[in-house]
C-alpha positions as CSV (number, residue, x, y, z in Angstrom):
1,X,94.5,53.6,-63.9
2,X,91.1,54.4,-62.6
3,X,90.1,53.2,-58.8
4,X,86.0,53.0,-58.4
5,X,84.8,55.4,-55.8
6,X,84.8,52.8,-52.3
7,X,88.7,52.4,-53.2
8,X,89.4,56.2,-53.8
9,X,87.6,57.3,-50.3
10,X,90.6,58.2,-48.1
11,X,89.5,60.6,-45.9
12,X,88.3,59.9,-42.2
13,X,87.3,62.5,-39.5
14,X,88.9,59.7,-37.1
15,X,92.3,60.6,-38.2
16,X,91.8,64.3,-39.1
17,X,89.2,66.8,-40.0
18,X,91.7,68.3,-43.0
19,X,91.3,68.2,-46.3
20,X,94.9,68.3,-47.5
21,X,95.3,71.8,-49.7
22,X,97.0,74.9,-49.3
23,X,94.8,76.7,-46.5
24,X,95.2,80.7,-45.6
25,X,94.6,81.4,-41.7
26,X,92.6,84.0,-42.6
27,X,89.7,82.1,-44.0
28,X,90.5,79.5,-41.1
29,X,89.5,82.0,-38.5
30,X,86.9,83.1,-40.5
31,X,85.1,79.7,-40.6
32,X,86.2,79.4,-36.8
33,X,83.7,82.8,-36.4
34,X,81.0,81.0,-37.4
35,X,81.8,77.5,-34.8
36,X,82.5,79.7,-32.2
37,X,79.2,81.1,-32.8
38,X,77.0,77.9,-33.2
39,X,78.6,76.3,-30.9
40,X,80.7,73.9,-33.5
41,X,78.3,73.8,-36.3
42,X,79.3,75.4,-39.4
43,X,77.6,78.1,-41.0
44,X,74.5,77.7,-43.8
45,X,74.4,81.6,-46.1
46,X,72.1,82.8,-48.3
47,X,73.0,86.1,-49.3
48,X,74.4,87.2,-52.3
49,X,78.7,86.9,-53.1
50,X,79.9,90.1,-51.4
51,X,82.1,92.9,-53.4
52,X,84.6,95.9,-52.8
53,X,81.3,97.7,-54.6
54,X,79.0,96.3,-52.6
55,X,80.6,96.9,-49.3
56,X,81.8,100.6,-51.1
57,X,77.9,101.3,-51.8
58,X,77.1,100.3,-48.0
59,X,79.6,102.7,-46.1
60,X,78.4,106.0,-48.7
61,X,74.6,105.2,-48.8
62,X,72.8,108.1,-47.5
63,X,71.3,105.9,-45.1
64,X,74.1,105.4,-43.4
65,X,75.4,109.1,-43.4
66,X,75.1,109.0,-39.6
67,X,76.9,105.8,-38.8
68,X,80.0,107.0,-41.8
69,X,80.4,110.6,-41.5
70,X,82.5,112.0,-44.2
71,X,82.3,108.7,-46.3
72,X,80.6,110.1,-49.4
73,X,83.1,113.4,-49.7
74,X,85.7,110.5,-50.6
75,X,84.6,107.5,-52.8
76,X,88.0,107.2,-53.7
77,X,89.8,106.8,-50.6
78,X,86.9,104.7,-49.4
79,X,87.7,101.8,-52.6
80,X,90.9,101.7,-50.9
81,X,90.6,101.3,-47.5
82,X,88.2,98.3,-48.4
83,X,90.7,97.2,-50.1
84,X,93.6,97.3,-47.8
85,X,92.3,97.3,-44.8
86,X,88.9,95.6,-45.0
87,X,88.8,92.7,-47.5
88,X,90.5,89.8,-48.1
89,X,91.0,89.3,-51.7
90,X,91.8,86.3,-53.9
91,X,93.8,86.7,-57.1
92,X,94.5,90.3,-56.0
93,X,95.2,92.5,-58.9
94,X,94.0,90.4,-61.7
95,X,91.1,90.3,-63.8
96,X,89.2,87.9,-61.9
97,X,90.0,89.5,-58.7
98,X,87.8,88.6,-55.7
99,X,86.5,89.2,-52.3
100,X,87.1,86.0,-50.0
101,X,85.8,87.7,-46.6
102,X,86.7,90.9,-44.7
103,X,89.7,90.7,-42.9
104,X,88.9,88.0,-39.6
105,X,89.3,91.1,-37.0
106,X,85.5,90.5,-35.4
107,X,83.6,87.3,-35.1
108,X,81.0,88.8,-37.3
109,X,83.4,88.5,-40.6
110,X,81.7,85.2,-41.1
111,X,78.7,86.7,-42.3
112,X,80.3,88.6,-45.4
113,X,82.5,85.9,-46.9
114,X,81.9,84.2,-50.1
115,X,82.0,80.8,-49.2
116,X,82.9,79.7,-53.1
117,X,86.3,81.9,-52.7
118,X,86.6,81.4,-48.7
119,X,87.2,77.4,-48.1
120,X,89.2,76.1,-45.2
121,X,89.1,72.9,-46.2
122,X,88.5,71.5,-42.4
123,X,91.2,73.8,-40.3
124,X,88.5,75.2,-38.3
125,X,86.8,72.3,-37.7
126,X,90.1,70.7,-36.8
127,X,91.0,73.3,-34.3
128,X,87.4,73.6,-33.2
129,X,87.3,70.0,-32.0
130,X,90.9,70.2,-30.4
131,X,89.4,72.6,-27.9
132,X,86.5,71.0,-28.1
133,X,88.3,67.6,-26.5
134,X,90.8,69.7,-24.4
135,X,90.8,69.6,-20.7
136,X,90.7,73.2,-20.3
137,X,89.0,73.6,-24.0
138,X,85.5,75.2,-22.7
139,X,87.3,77.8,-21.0
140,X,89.6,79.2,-24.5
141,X,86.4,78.7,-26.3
142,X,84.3,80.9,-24.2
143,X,87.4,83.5,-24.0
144,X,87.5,83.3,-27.8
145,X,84.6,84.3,-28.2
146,X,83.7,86.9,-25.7
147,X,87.3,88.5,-27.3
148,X,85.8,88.5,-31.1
149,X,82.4,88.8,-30.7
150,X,83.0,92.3,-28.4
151,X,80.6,94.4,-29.5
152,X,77.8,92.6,-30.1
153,X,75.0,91.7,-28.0
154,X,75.5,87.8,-26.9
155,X,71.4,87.5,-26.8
156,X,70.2,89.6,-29.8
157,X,73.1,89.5,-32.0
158,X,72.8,93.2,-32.8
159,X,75.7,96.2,-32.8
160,X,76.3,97.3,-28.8
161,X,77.5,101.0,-29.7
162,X,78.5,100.8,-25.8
163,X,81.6,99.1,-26.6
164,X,84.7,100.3,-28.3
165,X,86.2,99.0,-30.8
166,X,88.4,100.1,-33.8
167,X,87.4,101.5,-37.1
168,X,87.4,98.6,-39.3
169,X,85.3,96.5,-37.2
170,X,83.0,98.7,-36.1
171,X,81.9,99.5,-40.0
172,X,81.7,95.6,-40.2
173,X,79.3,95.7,-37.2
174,X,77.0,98.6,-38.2
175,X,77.0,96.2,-41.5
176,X,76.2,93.2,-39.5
177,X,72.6,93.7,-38.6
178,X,71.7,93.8,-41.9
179,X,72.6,90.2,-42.4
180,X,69.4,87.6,-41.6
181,X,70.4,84.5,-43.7
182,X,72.7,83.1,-41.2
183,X,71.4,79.6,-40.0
184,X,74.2,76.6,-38.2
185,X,74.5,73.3,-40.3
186,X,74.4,70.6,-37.5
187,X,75.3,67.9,-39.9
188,X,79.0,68.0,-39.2
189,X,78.8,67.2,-35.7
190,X,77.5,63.8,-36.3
191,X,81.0,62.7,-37.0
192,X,83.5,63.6,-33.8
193,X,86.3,61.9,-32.8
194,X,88.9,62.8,-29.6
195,X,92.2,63.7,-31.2
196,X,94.9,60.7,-31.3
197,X,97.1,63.2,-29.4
198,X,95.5,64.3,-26.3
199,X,98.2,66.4,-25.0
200,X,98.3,68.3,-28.6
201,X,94.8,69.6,-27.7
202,X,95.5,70.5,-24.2
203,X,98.3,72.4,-25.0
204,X,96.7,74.2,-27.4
205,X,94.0,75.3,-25.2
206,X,96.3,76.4,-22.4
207,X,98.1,78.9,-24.9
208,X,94.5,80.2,-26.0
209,X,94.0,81.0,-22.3
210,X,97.2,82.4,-21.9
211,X,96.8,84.9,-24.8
212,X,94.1,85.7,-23.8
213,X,95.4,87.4,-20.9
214,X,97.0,90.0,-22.8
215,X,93.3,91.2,-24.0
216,X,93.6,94.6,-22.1
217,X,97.0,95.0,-23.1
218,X,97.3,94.5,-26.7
219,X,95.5,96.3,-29.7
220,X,93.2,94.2,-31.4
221,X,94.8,93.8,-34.7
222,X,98.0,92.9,-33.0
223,X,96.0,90.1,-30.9
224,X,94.2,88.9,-34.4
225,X,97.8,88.1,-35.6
226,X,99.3,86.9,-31.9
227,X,96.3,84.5,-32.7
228,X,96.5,83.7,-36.7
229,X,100.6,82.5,-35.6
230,X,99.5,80.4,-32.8
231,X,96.8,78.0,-34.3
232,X,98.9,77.9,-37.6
233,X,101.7,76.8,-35.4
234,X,99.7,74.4,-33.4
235,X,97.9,72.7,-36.5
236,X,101.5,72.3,-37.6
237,X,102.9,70.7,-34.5
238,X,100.1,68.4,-34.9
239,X,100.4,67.5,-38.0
240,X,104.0,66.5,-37.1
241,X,103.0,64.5,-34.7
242,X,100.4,62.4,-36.2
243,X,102.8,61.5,-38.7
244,X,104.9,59.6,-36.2
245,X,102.0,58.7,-34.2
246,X,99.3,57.1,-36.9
247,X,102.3,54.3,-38.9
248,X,103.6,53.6,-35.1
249,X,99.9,52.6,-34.3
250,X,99.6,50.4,-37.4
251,X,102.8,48.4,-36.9
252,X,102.1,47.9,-32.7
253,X,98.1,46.9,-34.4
254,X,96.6,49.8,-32.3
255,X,98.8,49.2,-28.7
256,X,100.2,51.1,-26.6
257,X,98.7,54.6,-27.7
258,X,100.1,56.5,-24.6
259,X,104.0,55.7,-25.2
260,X,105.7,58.8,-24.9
261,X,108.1,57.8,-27.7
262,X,105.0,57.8,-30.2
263,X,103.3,60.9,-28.8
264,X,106.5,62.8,-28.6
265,X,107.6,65.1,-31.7
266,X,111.2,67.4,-31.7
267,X,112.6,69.7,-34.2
268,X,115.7,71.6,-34.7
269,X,115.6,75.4,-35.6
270,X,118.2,77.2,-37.4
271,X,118.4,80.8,-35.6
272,X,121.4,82.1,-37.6
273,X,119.7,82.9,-40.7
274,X,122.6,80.3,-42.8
275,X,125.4,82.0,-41.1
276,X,126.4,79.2,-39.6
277,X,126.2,76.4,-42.7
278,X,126.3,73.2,-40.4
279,X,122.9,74.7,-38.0
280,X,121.6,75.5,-41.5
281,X,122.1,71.8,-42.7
282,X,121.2,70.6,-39.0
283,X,118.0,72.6,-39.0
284,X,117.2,71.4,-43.0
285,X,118.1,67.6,-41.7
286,X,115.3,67.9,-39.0
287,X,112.6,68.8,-41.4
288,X,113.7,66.2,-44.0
289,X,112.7,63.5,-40.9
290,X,109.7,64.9,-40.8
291,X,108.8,65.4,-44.1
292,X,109.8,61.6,-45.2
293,X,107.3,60.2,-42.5
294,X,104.3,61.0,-44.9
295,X,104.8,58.0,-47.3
296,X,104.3,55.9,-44.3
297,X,101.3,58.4,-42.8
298,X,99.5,58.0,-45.9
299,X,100.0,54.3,-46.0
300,X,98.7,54.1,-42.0
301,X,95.5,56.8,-42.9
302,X,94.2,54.2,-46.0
303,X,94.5,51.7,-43.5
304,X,92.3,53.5,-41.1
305,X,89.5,54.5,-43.6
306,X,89.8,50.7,-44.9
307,X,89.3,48.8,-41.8
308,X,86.7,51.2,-40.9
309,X,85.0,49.9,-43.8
310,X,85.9,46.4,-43.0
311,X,84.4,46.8,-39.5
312,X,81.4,48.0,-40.8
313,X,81.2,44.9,-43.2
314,X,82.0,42.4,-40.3
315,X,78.9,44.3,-38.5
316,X,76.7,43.6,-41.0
317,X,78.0,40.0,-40.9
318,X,77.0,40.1,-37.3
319,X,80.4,39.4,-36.3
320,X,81.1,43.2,-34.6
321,X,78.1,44.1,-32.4
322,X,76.4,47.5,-32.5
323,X,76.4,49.5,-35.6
324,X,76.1,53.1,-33.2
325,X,79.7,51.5,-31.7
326,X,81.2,50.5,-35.2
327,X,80.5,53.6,-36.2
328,X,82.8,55.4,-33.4
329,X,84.9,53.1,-33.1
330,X,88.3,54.4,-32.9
331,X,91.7,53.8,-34.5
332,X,93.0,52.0,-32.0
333,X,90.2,49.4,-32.2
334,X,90.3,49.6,-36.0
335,X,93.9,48.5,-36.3
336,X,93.4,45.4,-33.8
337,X,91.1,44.6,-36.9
338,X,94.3,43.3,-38.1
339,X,95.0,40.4,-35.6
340,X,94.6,37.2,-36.5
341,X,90.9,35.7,-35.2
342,X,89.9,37.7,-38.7
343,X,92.5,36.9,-40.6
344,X,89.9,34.6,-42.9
345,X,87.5,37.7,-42.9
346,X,89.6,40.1,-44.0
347,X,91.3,37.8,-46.7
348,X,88.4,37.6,-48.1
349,X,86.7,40.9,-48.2
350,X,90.1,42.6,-49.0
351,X,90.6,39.7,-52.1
352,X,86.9,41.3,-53.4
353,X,88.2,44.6,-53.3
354,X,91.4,43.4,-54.9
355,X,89.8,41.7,-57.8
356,X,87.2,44.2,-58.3
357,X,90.4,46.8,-58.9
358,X,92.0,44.2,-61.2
359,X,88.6,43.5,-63.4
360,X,88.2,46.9,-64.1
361,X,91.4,47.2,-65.0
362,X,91.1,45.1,-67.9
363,X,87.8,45.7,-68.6
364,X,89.0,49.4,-69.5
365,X,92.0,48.6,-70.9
366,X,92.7,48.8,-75.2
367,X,93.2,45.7,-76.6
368,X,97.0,46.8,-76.7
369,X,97.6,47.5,-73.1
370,X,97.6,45.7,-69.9
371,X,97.5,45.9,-66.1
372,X,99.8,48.4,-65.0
373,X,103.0,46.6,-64.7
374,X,103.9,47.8,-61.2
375,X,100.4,46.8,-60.3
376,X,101.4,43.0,-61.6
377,X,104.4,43.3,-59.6
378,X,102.4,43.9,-56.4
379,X,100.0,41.4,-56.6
380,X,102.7,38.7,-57.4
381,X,104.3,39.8,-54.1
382,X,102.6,37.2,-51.8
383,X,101.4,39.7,-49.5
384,X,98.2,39.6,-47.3
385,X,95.2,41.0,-48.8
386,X,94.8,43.8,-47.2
387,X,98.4,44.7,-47.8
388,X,97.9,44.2,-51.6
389,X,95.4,46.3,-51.3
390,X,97.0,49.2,-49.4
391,X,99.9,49.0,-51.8
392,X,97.9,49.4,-55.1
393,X,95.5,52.2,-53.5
394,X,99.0,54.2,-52.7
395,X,100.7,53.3,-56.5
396,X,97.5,54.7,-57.9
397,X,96.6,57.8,-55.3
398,X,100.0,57.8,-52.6
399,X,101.9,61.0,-55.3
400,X,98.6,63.6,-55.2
401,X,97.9,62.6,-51.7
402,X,101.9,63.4,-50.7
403,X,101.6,66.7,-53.1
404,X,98.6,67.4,-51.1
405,X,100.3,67.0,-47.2
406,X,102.8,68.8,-48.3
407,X,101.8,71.8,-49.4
408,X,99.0,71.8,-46.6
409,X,102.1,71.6,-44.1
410,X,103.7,73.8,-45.3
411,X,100.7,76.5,-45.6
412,X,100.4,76.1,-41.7
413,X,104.1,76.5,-41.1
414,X,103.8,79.6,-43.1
415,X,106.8,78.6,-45.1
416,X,108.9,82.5,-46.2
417,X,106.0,84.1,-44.7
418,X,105.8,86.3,-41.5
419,X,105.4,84.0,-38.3
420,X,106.9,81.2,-40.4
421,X,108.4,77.9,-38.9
422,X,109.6,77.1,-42.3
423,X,112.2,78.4,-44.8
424,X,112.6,77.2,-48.2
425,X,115.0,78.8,-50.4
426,X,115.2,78.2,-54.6
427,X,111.9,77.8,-55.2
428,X,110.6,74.3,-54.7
429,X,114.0,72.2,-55.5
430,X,115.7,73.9,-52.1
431,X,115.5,71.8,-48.9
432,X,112.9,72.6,-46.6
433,X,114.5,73.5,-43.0
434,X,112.9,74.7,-40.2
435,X,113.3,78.2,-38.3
436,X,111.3,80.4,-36.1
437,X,110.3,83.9,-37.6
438,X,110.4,86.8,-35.0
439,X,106.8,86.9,-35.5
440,X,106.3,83.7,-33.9
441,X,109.0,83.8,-31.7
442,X,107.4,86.9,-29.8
443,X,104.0,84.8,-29.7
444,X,105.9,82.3,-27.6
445,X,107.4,85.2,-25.8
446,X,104.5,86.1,-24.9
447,X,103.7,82.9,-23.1
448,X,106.5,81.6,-22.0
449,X,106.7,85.1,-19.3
450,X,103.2,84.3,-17.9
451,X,102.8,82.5,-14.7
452,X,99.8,81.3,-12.8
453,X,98.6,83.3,-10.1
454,X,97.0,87.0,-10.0
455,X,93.2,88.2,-10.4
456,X,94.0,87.6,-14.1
457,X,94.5,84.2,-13.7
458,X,98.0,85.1,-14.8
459,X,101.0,87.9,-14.1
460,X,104.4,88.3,-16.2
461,X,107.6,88.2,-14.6
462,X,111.2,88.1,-16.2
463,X,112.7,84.9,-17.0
464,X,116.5,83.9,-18.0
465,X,117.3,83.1,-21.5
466,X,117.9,79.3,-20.1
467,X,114.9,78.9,-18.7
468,X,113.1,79.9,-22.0
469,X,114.8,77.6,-23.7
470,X,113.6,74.9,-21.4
471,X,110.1,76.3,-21.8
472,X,110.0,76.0,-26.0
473,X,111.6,72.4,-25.8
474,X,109.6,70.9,-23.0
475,X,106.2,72.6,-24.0
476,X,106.8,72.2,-28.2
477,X,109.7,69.9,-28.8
478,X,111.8,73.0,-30.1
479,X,115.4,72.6,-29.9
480,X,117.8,75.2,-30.4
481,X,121.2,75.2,-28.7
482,X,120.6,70.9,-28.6
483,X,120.4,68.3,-30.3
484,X,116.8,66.7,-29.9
485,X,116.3,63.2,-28.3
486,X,114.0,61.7,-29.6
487,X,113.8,62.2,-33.6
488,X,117.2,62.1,-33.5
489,X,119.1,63.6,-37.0
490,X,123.0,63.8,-36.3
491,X,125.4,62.9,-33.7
492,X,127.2,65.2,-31.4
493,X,130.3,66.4,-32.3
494,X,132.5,69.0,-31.9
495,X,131.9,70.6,-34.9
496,X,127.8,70.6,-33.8
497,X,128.5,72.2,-30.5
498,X,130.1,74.9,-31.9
499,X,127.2,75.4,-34.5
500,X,124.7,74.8,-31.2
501,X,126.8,77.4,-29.9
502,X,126.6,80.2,-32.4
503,X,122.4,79.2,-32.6
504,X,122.0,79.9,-29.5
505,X,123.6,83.7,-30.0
506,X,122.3,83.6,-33.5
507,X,118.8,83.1,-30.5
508,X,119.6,86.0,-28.5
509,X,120.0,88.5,-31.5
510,X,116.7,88.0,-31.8
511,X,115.4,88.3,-28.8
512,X,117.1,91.5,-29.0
513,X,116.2,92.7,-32.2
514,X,112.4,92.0,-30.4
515,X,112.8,94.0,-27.8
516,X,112.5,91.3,-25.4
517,X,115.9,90.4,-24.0
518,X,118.3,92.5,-21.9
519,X,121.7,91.3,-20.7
520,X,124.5,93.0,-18.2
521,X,126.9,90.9,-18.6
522,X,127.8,86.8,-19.5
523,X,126.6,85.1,-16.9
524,X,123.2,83.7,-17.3
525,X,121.5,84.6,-14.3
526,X,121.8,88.4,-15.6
527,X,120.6,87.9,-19.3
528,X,116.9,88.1,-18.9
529,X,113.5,88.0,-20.8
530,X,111.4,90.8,-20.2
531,X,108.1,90.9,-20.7
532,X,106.3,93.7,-23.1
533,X,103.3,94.4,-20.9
534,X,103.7,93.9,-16.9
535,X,100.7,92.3,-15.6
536,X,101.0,92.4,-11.8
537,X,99.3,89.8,-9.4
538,X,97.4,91.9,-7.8
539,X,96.6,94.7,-10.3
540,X,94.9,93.9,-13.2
541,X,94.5,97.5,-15.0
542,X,98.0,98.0,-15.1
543,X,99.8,98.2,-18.4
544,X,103.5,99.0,-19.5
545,X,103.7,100.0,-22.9
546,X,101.0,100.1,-25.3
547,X,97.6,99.5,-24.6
548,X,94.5,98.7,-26.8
């Protein structure tokens, strides 16, 4: 059955900025380059697809002899660090292999990507405007950027051979001032909207800041990955929480937006890697909660873009003043659209949209078919209008928008992947459950040892193993040797405390196979967490361990 396309538009920048496909963080922070850059605007490019020949011809043109000694003695070895080291590649291997960007180590990437083969599908913008609306946001953007765009003059734009940087990005910056097609598209920020979950964004900006700390400390590659994990993990948190958030604002008709309860998320992970089968199941129980919301998310998102029509429609009616103010009008006001001063209104502009779906119907149908029976069924349910209508817009769309969700969740939790918060095991048929990869888990490290105070803003200092778990399930809902309080799974039991019990050492390997932990003996006030890097109040050159 074919919806016209008013009743097929579902997407709304007042819920999310996401298109909802499997996205790679590597083109995310590549299209976050180019924001950073222009100050939020995306980027407009004119010059020709980029190729592993193309960048190969660069480095060994004679031209450039003085800026790549030695490149032309080895045209070989040269292919192949592009490709390695250099170039992100779609369909790597294959005959239609391509180049999607160079890898996002320096802000300048932006400018060699192919835009056809390096799509975010909104993830930058959506992280963009979450620091964007943060309390603190200004300050992580301006770090961000003075961190990527090192080595580049902030007026003129052009190669500073004053600073240092490593290999890879400095051949990407000698290649940089060739590049004069690069222009900011100002139409996206005509359409911005505060996130739904305040707190999300300010969180998010907080760890930016925090990381940033660590800029002395940590080589740059390292940094590029700390930072890859973190927004992955945060657009995932946040995805989470708008699916309890958005349905919980549709049934309460846009009240009470600052409840805890609704802006609240909590997950369970399993730290024993299925050693212990009941904090596997525990862990897999937790994500099924999660993962059922999105019937009900979809359901609350069509509202949203609906009404939002509806309002405009009542404007036009002259019955909502100011067409600038319908057209920011927020969720909250949207879903008091569903009160009943308008319930004639809406009855009637939701029965149009209702028999317009129904007269195609027909109109297209053989003379041997029908209306969709489950269609029939709906509209003989007695419902509302606008109900009907929701209910035949998610018959008809609700399974490709789910698919959809899905896999874009589960691209930013990294499901099997390094950093993941994810496992999956048998292919798709296994039961999602979440976890937390050491990759991630030392990203949090990383934070969770930093304290205000010092000419860095911040120092490190050693913290006990209980006090970190505090800090992961205050500051990100993550539960480990708990049960979680609000999106509650199971009950306590004896059996689940002795599974919380081996999680929580199943925890501790890891923070030991990390190098982070350290314990004498089995009291908790001697088994520590130990930072990598010691940043002292008072000194802010000093470095233990490695140093980029």
């Amino acid at each position: 059955m074919k919806l016209g396309k008013k009743d097929k538009a579902f997407r709304t920048n007042k819920v999310s900025y996401l298109d909802y496909k499997i996205v790679e963080m590597d083109r995310v922070l590549t299209h976050l380059f180019a924001r950073l850059k222009h100050n939020g605007a995306s980027s407009k490019l004119s010059a020709k697809g980029m190729t592993v020949d193309l960048f190969k011809d660069e480095f060994l043109d004679s031209r450039n002899e003085k800026h790549f000694k030695g490149f032309s003695q080895a045209p070989i070895t040269v292919e192949k660090w592009i490709e390695t080291h250099l170039v992100d590649l779609i369909n790597r291997g294959k005959a239609n292999e391509a180049v999607a960007a160079p890898r996002p180590l320096h802000g300048n990437t932006y400018l060699f990507r192919n835009p056809k083969n390096c799509r975010d599908y909104g993830a930058s913008k959506q992280v963009y405007e979450l620091l964007y609306h943060a309390k603190s946001g200004q300050a992580a953007i301006t770090r961000l950027k003075t961190f990527f765009f090192a080595g580049v003059d902030s007026s003129t734009g052009q190669y500073d051979s004053q600073s240092q940087v490593d290999i890879e990005t400095q051949a990407l910056l000698r290649l940089s001032d060739q590049v004069k097609s690069d222009a900011p598209d100002h139409s996206d920020l005509q359409d911005r909207f505060a996130p739904l979950n305040q707190q999300a964004a300010d969180t998010l900006a907080e760890d930016i800041i925090k990381l940033m700390t660590y800029r002395q400390y940590i080589p740059r590659s390292v940094m590029v990955e700390y930072i890859k994990n973190l927004l992955a993990f945060h657009l995932a948190l946040y995805q989470l929480k708008l699916f309890k958030l958005l349905p919980s604002l549709a049934k309460s008709k846009g009240r009470n937006l600052d409840e805890s309860e609704k802006q609240q998320t909590a997950i369970y992970v399993d730290m024993t890697n299925g050693a212990n089968s009941l904090s596997h199941q525990m862990a897999e129980q937790s994500a099924t909660l999660h993962y059922k919301r999105i019937p009900a998310f979809i359901k609350a998102y069509f509202g949203v873009k609906k009404l939002d029509e509806f309002a405009e429609y009542l404007s036009k009616k002259g019955k909502l003043s100011g067409s600038k103010s319908i057209k920011q009008m927020p969720v909250t006001e949207l879903f008091k659209l569903l009160e009943s001063p308008l319930e004639q209104d809406r009855e009637q502009f939701f029965g149009q949209r209702n028999a317009g779906i129904l007269d195609s119907s027909v109109s297209s149908a053989n003379e041997s078919e029908d209306i969709p029976p489950e269609i029939h069924a709906i509209t003989q349910l007695g419902l509302p209008e606008y109900e009907t209508y929701i209910e035949i817009l998610l018959f008809v769309q609700g399974n490709a928008i789910r698919s959809g969700l899905v896999k874009n969740l589960d691209s930013f939790m990294l499901k099997n992947k390094p950093g993941a918060l994810l496992e999956q095991n048998s292919g798709s048929h296994g039961g999602r459950r979440f976890c937390l990869d050491g990759r991630l888990l030392e990203v949090m490290l990383q934070l969770a040892v930093l304290s205000k105070g010092g000419d860095l803003g911040f120092h490190t200092r050693e913290l006990r193993v209980d006090e970190l778990l505090t800090f992961l399930k205050t500051r990100y809902g993550i539960h480990i040797d708990s049960l979680t309080d609000t999106d509650s799974f199971c009950d306590q039991s004896i059996d689940v405390n002795s599974a919380l019990r081996d999680n929580l050492a199943g925890f501790k390997r890891r923070l030991r196979e990390i190098g982070f932990y350290r314990d004498l003996s089995d009291a908790y006030v001697t088994q520590t967490v130990t930072p990598r890097y010691q940043i002292d109040q008072n000194q802010n050159e000093k470095a233990q361990g490695s140093r980029a």
